[in-house]
C-alpha positions as CSV (number, residue, x, y, z in Angstrom):
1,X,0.0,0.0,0.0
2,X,1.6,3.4,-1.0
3,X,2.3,6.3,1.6
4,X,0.3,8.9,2.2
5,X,1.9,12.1,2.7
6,X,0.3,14.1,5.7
7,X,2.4,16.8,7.1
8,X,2.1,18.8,10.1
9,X,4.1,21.2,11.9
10,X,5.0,20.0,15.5
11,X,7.8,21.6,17.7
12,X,8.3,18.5,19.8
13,X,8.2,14.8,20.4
14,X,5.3,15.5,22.1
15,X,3.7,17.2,19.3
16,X,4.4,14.3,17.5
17,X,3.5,12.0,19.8
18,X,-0.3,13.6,20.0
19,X,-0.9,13.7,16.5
20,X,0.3,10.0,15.9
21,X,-1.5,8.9,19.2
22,X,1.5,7.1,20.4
23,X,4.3,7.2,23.2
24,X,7.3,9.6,23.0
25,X,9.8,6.9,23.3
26,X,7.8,5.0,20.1
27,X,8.1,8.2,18.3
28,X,11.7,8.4,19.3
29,X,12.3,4.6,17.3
30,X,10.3,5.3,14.7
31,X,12.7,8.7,14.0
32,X,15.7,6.6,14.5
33,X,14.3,4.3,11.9
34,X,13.7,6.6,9.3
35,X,9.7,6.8,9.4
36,X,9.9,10.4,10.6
37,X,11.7,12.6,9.2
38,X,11.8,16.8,9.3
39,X,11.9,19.1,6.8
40,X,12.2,21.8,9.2
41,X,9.0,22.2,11.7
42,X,7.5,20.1,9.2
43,X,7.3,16.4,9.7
44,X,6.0,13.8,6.8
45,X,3.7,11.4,8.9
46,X,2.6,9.1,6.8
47,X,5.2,6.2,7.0
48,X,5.0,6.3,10.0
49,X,1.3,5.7,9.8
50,X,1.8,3.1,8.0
51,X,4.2,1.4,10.0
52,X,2.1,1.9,12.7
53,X,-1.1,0.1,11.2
54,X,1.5,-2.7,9.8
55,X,2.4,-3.1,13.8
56,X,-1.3,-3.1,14.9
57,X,-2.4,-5.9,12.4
58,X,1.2,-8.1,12.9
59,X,0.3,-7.7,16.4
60,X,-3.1,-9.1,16.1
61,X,-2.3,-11.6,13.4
62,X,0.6,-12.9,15.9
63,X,-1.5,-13.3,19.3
């Protein structure tokens, strides 16, 4: 399934962290794994969308 692109503009990993309804230290991973990345104030969420739906259903496919 192709990315979405859906920026925003957050100051913080907290900002981040709202928008993508996740925890700061997930947020943190996924930056360090290439699935956020800046242009600025402006941050591209939608791979890591994506990577967080793929979690969600490899989670539930695994249980």
């Amino acid at each position: 399934m192709a990315t979405k692109d859906e920026v925003i503009r957050a100051d913080s990993t907290q900002d981040l962290s709202e928008a993508l309804g996740c925890s700061t230290d997930l947020v943190e991973d996924m930056r360090g794994m290439g699935f956020l990345d800046s242009c600025g104030e402006l941050w591209n969420l939608g791979p890591a969308r994506d990577y967080l739906r793929d979690a969600a259903w490899a989670d539930q496919l695994w249980h």
